[in-house]
N, C-alpha and C positions, 0 to 999 in steps of 0.2 A: 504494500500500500504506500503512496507516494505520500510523502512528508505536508503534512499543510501548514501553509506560510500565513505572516502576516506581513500587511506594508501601512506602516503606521501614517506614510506622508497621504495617502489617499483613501484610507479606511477599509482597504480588501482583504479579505483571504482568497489560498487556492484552495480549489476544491481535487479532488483524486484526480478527475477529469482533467487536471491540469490547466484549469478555467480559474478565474476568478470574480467572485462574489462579494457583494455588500457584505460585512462585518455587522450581526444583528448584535444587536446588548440586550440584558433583564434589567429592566428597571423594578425597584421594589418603593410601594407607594405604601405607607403606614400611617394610618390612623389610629391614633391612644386610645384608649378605654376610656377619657377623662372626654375626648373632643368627640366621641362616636353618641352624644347624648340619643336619649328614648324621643319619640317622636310626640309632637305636644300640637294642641290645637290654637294656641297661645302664645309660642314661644316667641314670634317676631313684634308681633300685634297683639294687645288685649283685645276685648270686645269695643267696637267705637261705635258709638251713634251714628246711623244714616240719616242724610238730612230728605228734606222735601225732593231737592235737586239734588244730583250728580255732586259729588265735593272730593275732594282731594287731601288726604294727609301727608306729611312732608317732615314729620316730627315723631319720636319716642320709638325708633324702633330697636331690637336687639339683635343683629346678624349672627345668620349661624356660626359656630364656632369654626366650622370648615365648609365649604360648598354643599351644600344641599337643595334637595327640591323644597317648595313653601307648598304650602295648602292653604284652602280659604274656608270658613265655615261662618254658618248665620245663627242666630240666636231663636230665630221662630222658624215654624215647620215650612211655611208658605213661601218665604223669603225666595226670590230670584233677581236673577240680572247678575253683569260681567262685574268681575273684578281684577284691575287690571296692575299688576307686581312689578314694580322698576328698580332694576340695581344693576351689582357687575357682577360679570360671572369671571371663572379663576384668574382666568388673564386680565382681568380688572375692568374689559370695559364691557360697554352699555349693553344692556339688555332688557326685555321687556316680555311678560308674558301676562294674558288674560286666562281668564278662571271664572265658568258657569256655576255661582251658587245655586246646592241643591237644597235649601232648607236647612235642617240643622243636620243634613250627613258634610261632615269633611269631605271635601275633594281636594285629591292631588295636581299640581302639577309636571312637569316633566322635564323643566331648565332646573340644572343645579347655579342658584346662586353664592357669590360672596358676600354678599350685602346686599339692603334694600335701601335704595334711596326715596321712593314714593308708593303711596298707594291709590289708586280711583276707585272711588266706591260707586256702585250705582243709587238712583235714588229710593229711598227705602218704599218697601211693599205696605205697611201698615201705616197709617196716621195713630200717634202713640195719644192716647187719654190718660186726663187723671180720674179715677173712680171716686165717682159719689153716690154717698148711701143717705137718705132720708128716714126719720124717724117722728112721730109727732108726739107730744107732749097732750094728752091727753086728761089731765088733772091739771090744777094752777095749785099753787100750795096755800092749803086750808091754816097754818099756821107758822110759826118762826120754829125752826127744826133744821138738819142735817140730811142728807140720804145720800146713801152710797150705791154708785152706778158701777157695773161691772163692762168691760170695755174688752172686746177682743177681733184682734184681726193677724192676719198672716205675716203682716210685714213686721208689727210688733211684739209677735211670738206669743207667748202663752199673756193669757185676760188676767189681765190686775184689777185693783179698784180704786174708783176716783170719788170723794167727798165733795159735794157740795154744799153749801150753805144757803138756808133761805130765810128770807126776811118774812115779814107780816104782810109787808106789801107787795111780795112778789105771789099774789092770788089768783093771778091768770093764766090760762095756757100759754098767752102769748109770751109774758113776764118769765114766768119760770122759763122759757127755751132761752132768753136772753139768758139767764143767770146759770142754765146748763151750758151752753156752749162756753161762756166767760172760763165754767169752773174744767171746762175737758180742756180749752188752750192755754190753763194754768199750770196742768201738769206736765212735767218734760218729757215722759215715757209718750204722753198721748202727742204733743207738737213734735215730737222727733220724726216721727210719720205723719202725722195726721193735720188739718184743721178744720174748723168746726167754726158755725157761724147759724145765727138764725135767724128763722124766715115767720114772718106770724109765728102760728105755734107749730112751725118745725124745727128740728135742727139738724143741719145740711152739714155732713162730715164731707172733708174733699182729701183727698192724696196728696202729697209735697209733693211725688215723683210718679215717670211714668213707669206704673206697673201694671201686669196682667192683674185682668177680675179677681176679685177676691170675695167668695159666694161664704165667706167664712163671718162677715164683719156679724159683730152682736154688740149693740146697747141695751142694757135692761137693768134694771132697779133692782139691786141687792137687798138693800136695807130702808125701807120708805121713811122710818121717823113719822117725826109729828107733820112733817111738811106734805106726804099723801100723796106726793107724783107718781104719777103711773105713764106709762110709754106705750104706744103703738108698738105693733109689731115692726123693724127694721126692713124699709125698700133698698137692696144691698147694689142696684141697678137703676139710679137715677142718670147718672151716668157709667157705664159702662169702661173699666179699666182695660188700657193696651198698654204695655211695655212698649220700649223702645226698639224700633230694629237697628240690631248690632251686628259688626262681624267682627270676625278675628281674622289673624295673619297666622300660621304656624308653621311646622318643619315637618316634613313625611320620612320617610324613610329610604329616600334614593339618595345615595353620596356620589360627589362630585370627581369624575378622573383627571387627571389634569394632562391628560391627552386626546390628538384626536385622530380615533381610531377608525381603520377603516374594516377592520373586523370583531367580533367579541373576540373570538377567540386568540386575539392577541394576547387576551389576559391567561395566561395559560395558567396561573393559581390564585384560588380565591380562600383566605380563612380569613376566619371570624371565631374569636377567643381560639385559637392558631390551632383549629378545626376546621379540615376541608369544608364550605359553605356550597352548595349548589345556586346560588343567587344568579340573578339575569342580569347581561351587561346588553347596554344598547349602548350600540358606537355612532360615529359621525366622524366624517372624514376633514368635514368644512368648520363644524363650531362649535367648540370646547364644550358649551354648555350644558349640549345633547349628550356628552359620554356621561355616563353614571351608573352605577351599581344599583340595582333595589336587592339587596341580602333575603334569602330564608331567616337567617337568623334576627332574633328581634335586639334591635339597641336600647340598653340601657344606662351606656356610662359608664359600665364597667367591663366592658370584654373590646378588645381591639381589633381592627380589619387591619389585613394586611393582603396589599395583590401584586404579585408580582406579570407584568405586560413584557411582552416583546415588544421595545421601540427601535 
């Protein structure tokens, strides 16, 4: 068998054939256990309010630790429209990719990024309310007394109870809703969430925030005293509560090669915690972006990929 040579000034060997051929290399590409983080719906982007119109954020993100695809997810089921991801991919420059929200499933996409410099959101699917529930005051108080109202809803967690005070002269329906509402925006449990204001003899709770319905709210009279108010039963839907639609930005599971390959199988070894991985490589011969691994195995931040590529 003929000796095979190298020629360092042009990068060939021979082959037996007495020919000579490109000089291939292994290149070994490793990612820590610390940078291979588990995949988050979060991790670039919190959730952000979608406006009426189309809007753009341009602030607060946290790039992947190393080239990864991002994913987009919505906060409500119904949620649609594009969103559209700008940053750089390995080689640092621009790139752009759009992402059909499905609701609240996460959707991938397929550019492994470095960074995100912008987000476009589309404009949100729901007009967000605040929930208001009506209650009427049903008795005026027959004397100067105390009674204590029991107050429960979802956003304030479990029902506490609120004292109010009544005079001689608060003997009307209409009079006492004033001096119930006064005593529910006195406590700080009840205005942390809530406020409350009244109408002749109702009194009209509203939401600070926008949140989904909440079919849970209850006002009703613990303790009547000598003051003898009594309540309507609670309308939990005078207006009708909607959250805000939100989305988020986060990191999927495909990492970024920092080559561009015109086959998978250039990658001729793939571990993951330094165990053969059968994971998919999709190549590109034109842009960086496109090369990327999605692993079998799942990241958590504590097991390493390593691949070694023919370049």
């Amino acid at each position: 068998m003929a000796r095979v040579g190298f020629n360092p000034k042009i990068g060939t060997i021979k082959t037996d054939a007495n020919t000579t051929i490109d000089r291939g290399f292994i290149a070994h590409y490793n990612i820590p256990a610390a940078s291979a983080s588990a995949e988050s719906d979060t991790a670039v982007m919190a959730l952000t309010a979608m406006g009426a119109e189309a809007t753009s954020v341009t602030t607060g993100f946290t790039d992947p630790i190393v080239p990864r695809n991002v994913k987009v997810d919505g906060s409500a089921a119904n949620i649609t429209g594009n969103v559209k991801v700008y940053g750089t991919n390995f080689a640092g420059e621009a790139i752009d990719e759009t992402i059909a929200l499905d609701g609240t499933t996460a959707k991938p996409g397929n550019l492994a990024f470095k960074s995100i410099t912008k987000v476009d959101l589309p404009a949100r699917t729901n007009a967000p309310a605040k929930q208001k529930a009506t209650v009427e005051v049903t008795q005026g108080a027959q004397a100067a007394g105390s009674t204590v109202f029991t107050f429960l809803s979802e956003q304030t967690g479990d029902a506490f109870d609120v004292t109010v005070s009544f005079l001689v002269g608060d003997d009307t329906p209409t009079e006492a809703a004033v001096k119930l509402a006064a005593g529910l925006n006195a406590n700080a449990t009840f205005t942390a969430k809530w406020l409350a204001a009244a109408a002749t003899v109702n009194v009209t709770i509203e939401s600070k925030a926008y949140a989904a319905q909440d079919a849970t709210i209850n006002l009703t009279v613990k303790t009547a005293g000598d003051s003898a108010i009594t309540l309507g039963v609670i309308a939990v839907d005078t207006v009708s509560g909607v959250a805000e639609d939100k989305v988020s930005v986060g990191i999927g599971k495909k990492f970024g090669i920092p080559y561009m390959l015109s086959a998978d199988e250039l990658v001729v070894v793939k571990l993951f915690d330094n165990a053969a991985d059968t994971g998919t490589v999709t190549p590109d011969a034109d842009e960086i972006e496109k090369n990327v691994i999605a692993l079998n195995g799942t990241p958590d931040g504590l097991k390493p990929i390593d691949l070694y590529i023919v370049v």
